[in-house]
N, C-alpha and C positions, 0 to 999 in steps of 0.2 A: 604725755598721754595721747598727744596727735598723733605721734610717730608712731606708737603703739596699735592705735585703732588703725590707723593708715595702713598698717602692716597688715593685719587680720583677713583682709579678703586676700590679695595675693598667695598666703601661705595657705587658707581655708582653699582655695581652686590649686594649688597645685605648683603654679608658678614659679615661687622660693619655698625654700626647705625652712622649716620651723627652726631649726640651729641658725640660720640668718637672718630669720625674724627679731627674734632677742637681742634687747638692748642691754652691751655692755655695759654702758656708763651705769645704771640700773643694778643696787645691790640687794639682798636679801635685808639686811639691818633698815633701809629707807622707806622698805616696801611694809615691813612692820612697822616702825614710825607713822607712815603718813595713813595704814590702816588703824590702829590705836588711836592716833589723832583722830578720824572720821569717827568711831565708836563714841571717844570721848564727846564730840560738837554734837554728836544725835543725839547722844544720851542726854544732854543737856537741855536740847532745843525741846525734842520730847516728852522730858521730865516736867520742863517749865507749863507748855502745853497741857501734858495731862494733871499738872495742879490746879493748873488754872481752871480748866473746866470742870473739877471735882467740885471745887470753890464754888465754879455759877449754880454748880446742882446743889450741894449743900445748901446756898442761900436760896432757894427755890422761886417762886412765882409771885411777887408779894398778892394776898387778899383784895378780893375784891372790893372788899366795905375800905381798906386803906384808902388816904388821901393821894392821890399821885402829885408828889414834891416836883416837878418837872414843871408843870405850866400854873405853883401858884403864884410865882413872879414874873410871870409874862405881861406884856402891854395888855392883851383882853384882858386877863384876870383884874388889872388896873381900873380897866375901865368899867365893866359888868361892878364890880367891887364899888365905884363909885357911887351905883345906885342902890345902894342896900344901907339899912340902918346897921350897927357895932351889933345890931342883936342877928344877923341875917334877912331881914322883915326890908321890902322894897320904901323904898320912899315914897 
């Protein structure tokens, strides 16, 4: 792919002829390969991608009246929780 790009301005100004820009080693069957190949790894990467975020929109925003599970096991929550009776009601 170096050699390739490398080539592109010399033959884009004039310099070499497009017939000695192309690379032999370079065959039609590799070039389908390693484009099929690229199809396949996007298709996949951005398959996974747009599941994934249908996912977050489908589980949406939780409610605002819900408890947020996140900080009721934290050290504050421990502590604030210490001064409350089992009913809620301060000590």
């Amino acid at each position: 792919m170096v050699t390739e790009i490398g080539r592109q301005p010399y033959t884009a100004y004039g310099i070499i002829k497009t017939v000695h820009s192309v690379s032999p080693a370079i065959v039609g069957p590799q070039v389908l390969a390693s484009l099929l190949a690229f199809v396949v790894i996007y298709t996949l990467v951005f398959g996974a991608g747009i599941y994934y975020i249908i996912k977050l929109i489908r589980k949406g925003i939780p409610a605002k009246d819900e408890k947020e599970q996140f900080y009721e096991h934290s050290i504050e929550a421990t502590m604030l929780g210490a001064n409350t009776k089992g009913d809620g009601s301060h000590v």
